[in-house]
C-alpha positions as CSV (number, residue, x, y, z in Angstrom):
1,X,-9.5,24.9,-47.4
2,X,-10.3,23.1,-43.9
3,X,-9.0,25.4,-40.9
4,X,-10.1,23.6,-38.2
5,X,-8.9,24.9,-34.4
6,X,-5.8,22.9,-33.6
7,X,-3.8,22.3,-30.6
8,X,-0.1,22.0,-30.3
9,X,2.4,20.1,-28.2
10,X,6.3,19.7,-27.9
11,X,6.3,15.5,-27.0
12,X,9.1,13.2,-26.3
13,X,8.4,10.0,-28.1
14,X,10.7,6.6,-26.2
15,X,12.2,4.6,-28.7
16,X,14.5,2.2,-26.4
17,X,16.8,3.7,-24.2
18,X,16.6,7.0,-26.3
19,X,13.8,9.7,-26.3
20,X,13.2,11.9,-29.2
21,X,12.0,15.9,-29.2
22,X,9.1,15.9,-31.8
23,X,6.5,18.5,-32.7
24,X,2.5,17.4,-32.4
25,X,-0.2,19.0,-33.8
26,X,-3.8,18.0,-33.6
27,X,-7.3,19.1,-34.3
28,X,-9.3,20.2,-31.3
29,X,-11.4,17.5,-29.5
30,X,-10.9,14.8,-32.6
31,X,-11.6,11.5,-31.4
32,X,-9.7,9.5,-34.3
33,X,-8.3,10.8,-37.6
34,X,-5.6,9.8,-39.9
35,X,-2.1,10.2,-38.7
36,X,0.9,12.1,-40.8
37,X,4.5,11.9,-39.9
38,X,6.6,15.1,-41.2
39,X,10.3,15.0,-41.9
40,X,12.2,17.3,-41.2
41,X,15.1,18.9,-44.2
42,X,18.6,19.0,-43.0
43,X,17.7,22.3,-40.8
44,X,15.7,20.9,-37.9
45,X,12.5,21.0,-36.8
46,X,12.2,24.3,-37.7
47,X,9.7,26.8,-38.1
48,X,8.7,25.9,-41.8
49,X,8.6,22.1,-40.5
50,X,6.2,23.4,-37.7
51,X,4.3,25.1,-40.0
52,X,3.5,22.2,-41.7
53,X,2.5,20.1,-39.2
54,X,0.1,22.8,-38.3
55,X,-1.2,22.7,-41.7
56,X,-2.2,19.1,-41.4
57,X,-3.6,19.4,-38.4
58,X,-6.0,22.0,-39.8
59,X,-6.9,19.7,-42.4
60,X,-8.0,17.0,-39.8
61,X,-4.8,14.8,-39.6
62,X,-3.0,14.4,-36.0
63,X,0.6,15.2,-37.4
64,X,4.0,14.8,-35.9
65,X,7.2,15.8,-36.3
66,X,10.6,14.0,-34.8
67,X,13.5,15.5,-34.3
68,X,16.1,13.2,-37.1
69,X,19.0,14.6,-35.5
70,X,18.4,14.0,-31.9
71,X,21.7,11.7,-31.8
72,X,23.7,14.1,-33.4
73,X,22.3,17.4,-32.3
74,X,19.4,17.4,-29.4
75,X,17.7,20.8,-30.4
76,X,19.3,21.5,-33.6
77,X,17.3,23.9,-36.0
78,X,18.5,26.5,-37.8
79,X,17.8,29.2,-41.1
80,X,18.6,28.9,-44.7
81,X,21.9,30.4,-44.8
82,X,25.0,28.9,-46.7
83,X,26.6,28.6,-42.6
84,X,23.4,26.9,-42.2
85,X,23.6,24.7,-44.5
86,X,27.3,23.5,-44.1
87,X,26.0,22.6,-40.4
88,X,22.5,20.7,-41.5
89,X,24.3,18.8,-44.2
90,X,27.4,18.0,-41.4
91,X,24.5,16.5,-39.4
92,X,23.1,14.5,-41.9
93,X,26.0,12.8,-43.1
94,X,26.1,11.4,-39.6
95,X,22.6,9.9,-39.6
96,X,22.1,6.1,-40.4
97,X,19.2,4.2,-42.5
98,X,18.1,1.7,-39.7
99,X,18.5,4.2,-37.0
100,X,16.1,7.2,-39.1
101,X,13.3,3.7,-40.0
102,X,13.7,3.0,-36.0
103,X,13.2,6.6,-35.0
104,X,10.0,6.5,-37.7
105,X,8.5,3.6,-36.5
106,X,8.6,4.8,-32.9
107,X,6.8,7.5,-33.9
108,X,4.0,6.2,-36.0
109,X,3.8,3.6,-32.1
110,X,3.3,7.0,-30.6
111,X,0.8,8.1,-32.8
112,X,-1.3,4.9,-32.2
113,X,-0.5,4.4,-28.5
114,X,-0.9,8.3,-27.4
115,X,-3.1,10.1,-29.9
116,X,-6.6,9.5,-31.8
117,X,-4.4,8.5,-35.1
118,X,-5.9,5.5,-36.9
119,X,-3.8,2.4,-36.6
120,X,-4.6,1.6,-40.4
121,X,-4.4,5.2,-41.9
122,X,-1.1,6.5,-41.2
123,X,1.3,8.6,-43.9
124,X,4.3,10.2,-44.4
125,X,5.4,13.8,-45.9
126,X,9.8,14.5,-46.0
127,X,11.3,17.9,-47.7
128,X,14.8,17.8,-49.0
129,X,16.9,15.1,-46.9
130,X,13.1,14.1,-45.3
131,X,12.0,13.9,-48.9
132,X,14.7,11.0,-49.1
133,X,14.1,9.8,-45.7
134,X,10.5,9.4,-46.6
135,X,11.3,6.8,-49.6
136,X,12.8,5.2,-47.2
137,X,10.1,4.8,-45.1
138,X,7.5,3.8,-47.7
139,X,9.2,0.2,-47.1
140,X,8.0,0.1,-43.6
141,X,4.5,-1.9,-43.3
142,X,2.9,0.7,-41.0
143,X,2.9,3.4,-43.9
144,X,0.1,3.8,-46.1
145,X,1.1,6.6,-48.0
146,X,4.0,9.2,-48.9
147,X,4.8,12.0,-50.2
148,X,8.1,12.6,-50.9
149,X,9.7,16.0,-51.9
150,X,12.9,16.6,-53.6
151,X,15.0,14.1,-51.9
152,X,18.5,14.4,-53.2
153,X,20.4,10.9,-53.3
154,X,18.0,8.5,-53.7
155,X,19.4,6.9,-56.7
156,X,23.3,7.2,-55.7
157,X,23.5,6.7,-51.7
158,X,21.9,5.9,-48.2
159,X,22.0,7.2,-44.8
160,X,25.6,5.4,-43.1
161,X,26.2,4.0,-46.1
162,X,25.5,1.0,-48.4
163,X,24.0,0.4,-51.2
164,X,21.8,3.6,-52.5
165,X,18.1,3.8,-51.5
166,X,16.1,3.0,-55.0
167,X,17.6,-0.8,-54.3
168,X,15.0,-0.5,-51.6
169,X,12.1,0.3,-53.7
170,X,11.6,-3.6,-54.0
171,X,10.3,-3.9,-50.1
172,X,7.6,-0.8,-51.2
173,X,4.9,-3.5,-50.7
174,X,1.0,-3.5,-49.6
175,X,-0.3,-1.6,-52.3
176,X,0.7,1.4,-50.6
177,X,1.1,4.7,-52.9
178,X,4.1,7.1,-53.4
179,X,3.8,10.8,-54.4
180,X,7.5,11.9,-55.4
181,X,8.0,15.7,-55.9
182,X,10.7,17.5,-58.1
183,X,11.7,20.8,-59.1
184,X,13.9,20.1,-62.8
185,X,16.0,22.9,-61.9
186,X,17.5,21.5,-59.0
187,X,20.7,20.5,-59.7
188,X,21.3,18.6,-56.6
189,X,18.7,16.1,-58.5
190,X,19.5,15.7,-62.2
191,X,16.5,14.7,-64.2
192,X,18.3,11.9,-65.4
193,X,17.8,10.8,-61.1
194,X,14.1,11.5,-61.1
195,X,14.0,9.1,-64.5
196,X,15.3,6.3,-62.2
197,X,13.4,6.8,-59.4
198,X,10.4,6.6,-61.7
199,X,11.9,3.4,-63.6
200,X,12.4,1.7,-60.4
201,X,8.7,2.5,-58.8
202,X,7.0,1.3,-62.0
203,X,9.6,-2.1,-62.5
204,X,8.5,-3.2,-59.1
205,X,5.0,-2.4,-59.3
206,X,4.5,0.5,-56.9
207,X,1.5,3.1,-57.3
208,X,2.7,6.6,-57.6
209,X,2.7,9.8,-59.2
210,X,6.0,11.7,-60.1
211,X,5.6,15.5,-60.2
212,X,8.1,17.4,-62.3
213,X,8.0,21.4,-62.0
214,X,9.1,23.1,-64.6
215,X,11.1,26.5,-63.3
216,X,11.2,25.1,-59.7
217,X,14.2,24.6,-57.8
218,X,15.6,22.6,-54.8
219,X,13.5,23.8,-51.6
220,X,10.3,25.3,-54.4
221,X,7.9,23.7,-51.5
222,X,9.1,26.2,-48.5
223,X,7.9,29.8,-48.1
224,X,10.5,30.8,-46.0
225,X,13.5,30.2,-48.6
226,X,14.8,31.6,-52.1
227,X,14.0,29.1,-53.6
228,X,10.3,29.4,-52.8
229,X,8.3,28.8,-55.8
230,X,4.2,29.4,-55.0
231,X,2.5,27.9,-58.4
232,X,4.5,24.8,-57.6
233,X,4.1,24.6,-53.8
234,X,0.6,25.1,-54.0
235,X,0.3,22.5,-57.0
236,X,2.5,20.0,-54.6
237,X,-0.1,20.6,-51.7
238,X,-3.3,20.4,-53.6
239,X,-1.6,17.0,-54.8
240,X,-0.5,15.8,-51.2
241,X,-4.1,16.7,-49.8
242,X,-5.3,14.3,-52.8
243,X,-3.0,11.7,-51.7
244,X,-4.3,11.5,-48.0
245,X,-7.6,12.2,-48.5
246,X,-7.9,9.0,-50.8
247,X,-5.0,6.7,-48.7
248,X,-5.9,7.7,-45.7
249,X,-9.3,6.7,-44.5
């Protein structure tokens, strides 16, 4: 496992009139590498999220974090209790499709403009409403690659409404490749769901893999919940490190 010496940094990245709180990590002295946007799960940018952007940055990405509630909540991050979660998913019912691809795409411009990241090699990772946001970001034409883990509502809704996100698997385009990540005892995301998600990828053509874990529940991937689940979170990374390694050049 690569454990390069990293170097952290709390950044503001401008998208308009608006600036968002993200969380950069990068190796030491790089002078370009691939570049990795994480997504955040309804509770922030919060430790866990951290910790994986460190993680990538050990493995010789330059990997940022924004902040997807910075219009609803500048700050916001918070634990994994049931109070907790009534406040993350209050957040996120706020948030809107256009405005989370906007707030992405600044990013990935901040990436290019202000750190070694390749303009050509740049993916995406999301966890739990990040997982969905993700698959919502494969459509953008600046994403190589993504990984997206349990995202609950794909095939049934969108951020602000309209019509659910796996309509949007059409505009998945460039030969770009989706990893989608499931736990089949996560009953926010019926297997029936994850048989869409995968009819929809291969009717329109898009390369991807769909991981179903057997035992593993919503949140398996993070260490810092019940849910935690380590044969299938490291599986899921060994798979993600695949990914990048061969997307990402």
């Amino acid at each position: 496992m690569a454990n390069r010496e990293i170097q952290t940094d709390s950044v503001k990245i401008t998208n308009g009139n608006l600036e968002i709180p993200a969380y950069l990590a990068m190796p030491v002295g790089v002078e370009s590498a691939p570049g990795i946007v994480v997504l955040q799960e309804i509770f922030g940018v919060n430790s866990h999220i951290r910790d994986v952007t460190e993680r990538f940055a050990k493995e010789g990405y330059v990997a940022i974090a924004p902040a997807l509630f910075h219009r609803q909540a500048p700050g916001f991050e918070t634990g994994y209790t049931p109070e907790d979660i009534q406040v993350g998913k209050k957040y996120k019912e706020q948030t809107h499709a256009e405005e989370l691809l906007s707030d992405i795409k600044a990013s990935i411009d901040y990436l290019i403009s202000q750190t070694p990241a390749k303009t050509d090699a740049i993916g995406c990772i999301g966890f739990c409403f990040g997982g969905h946001v993700a698959y919502l970001a494969a459509t953008l034409p600046d994403i190589a690659a993504v990984a997206s883990f349990y995202g609950a509502g794909i095939t049934t809704m969108t951020p602000g409404g309209g019509e659910p996100t796996i309509r949007r698997t059409k505009d998945i385009r460039g030969g770009k490749t989706l990893y989608a990540f499931f736990g089949m005892e996560d009953a926010s995301i019926p297997a029936e769901q994850v048989d869409q998600i995968e009819d929809a990828l291969n009717k329109h053509q898009v390369l991807h893999r769909i991981f179903r874990y057997e035992g593993a529940d919503h949140g398996f991937f993070c260490d810092q919940r019940a849910s935690y689940n380590k044969a299938a979170a490291f599986d899921a990374w060994d798979q993600v490190k695949q990914l990048f390694r061969q997307e990402l050049r």
